[in-house]
N, C-alpha and C positions, 0 to 999 in steps of 0.2 A: 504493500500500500504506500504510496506517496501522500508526503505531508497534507494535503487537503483533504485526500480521502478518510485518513486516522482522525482530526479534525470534525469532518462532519459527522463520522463515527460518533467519538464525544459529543458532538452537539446531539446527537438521537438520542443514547444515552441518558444525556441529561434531560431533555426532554420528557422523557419515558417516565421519568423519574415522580413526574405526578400521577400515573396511572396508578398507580402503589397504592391502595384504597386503604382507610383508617374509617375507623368509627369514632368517632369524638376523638377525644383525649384517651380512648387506648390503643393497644396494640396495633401495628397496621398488619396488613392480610399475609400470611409466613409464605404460602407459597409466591405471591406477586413480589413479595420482601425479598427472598429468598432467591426468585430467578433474576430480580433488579441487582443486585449485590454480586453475584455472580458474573455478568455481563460487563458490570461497570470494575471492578479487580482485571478480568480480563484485559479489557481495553488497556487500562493502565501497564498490567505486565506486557502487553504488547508494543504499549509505546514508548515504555522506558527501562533502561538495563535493571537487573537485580540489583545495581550498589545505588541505586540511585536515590536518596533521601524520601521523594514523595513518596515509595511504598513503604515507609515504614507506620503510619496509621492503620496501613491494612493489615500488616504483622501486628502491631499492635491489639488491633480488636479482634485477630485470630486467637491471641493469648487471652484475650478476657475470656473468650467463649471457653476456651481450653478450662482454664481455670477455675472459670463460674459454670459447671456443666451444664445447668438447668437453664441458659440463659436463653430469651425465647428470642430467635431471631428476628418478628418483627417488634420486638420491647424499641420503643419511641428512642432512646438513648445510644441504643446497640445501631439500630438504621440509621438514623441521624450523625451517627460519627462517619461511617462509611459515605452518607450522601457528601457530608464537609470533606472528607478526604479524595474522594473524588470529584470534586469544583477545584479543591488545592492541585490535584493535576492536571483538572482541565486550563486552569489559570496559567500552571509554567506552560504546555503544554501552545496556546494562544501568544504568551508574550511572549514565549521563545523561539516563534515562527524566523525572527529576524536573526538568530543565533545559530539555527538548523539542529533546533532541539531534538526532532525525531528522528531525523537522518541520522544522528551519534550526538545524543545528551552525554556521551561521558566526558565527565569533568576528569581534565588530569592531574589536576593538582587542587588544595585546597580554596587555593586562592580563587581558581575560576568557579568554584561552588559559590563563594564570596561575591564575586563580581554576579552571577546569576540572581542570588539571593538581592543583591542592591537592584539589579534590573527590574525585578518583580516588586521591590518597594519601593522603588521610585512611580510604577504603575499603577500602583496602590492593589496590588496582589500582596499583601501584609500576609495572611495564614501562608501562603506556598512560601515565600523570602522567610518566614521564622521555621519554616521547616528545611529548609534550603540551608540556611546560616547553622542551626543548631548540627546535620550532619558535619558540616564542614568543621565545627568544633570538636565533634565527639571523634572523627576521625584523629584531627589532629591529637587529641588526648590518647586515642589509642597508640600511636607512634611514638609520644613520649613516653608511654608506662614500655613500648617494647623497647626503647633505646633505654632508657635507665635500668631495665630488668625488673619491673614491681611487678610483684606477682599479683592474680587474681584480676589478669586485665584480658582475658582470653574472649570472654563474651560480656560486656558491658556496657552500661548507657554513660551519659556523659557524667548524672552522679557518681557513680560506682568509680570511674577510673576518678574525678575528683577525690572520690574520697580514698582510695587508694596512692594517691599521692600524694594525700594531707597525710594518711600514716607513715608514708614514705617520710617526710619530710619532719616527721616527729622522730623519726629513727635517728634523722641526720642527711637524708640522703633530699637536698632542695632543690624540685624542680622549680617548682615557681611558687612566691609568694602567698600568702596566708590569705594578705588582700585579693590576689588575683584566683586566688580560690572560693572567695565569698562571690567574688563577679562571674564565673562559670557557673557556680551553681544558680546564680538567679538566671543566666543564659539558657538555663538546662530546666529552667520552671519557662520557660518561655515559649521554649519546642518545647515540651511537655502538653501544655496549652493547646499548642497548632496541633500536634497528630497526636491525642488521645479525646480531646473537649472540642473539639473544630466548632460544633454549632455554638460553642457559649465563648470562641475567642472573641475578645472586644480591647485587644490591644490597639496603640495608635499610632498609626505610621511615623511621627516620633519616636516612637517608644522602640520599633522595630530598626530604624536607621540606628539609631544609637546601640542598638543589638550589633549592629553588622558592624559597625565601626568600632566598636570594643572589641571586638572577635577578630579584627584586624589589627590592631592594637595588640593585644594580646599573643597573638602570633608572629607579630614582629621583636616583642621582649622574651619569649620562652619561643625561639625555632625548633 
């Protein structure tokens, strides 16, 4: 498929997306919930590599379901993240027409996640840029726990390796600062936010620039 066609794919998709029947305020209907959800992950793994940050919402509410067995696929909270996490792809997916986001989104270094993530907030796609900027951190924090050798950095989010190199760093062994440890983990409540809570993020493109330009900061004083 060429980029217009992946495109209008999403655009059906998303369309579709109101066919999804609810009765009031409860549950919407599992199986329309269920083949919607399906459809719409699809698309996204199609139009974007596995390393690529926007599907980590859908990993995400894979593990809720794992973990909360019972959880009813069309429960308001469980659809609702999914439909937010697929508008956050469909958004890079739109503004990065001019980058040739679907012809090879792979980012090769952090810094171009960085420059993505600004792209998408200066558009005012704020949920995709805080999910965009927060991989681009959590990667780099993986790289630092394998260069300095901390262990317990094998599978982790950007808490975990922070807080494995605030132990680190009580050991004696200083990757970076105590300060710049309190400013990751609010970075890491922020994506936190974008791909787990999509329908109740209400950050403000402010709030998001100043994310991306800390996380570049940040990477300029701890390489």
């Amino acid at each position: 498929m060429n980029p217009k066609e992946v495109e209008a794919w999403f655009d059906e998709v998303s369309a579709r997306r109101a066919q999804v029947s609810r009765r009031g305020e409860g549950p919407y209907d599992t199986e329309q919930a269920a083949a919607w959800m399906a459809e719409a992950e699809s698309a996204v793994a199609s139009a974007f590599p596995a390393c690529h940050p926007v599907l980590a919402p859908f990993l995400a509410a894979k593990q809720r379901a794992v973990t909360i067995k019972l959880i009813h696929v069309g429960s308001p909270p469980h659809f609702e993240s999914i439909v937010g996490a697929f508008e956050a792809a469909r958004s890079v997916l739109k503004a990065g027409r001019a980058h040739g986001l679907v012809e090879g989104i792979q980012a090769n270094t952090v810094g171009e996640l960085l420059d993505q993530a600004r792209f998408l907030s200066a558009n005012r796609y704020l949920l995709a840029a805080a999910i965009i900027a927060g991989g681009a951190l959590e990667t780099h924090l993986l790289h630092l726990c394998q260069r300095y050798g901390i262990a317990g950095s094998g599978d982790g989010s950007i808490s975990k390796y922070n807080g494995a190199i605030g132990a680190a760093r009580n050991q004696g062994t200083v990757v970076y600062s105590a300060n710049d440890g309190k400013s990751v983990e609010a970075w890491g409540g922020i994506r936190n936010e974008a791909a787990h809570t999509p329908a109740s993020f209400s950050r403000t493109d402010r709030e998001i620039e100043l994310m991306i330009d800390g996380i570049r900061q940040f990477l300029t004083r701890n390489p």
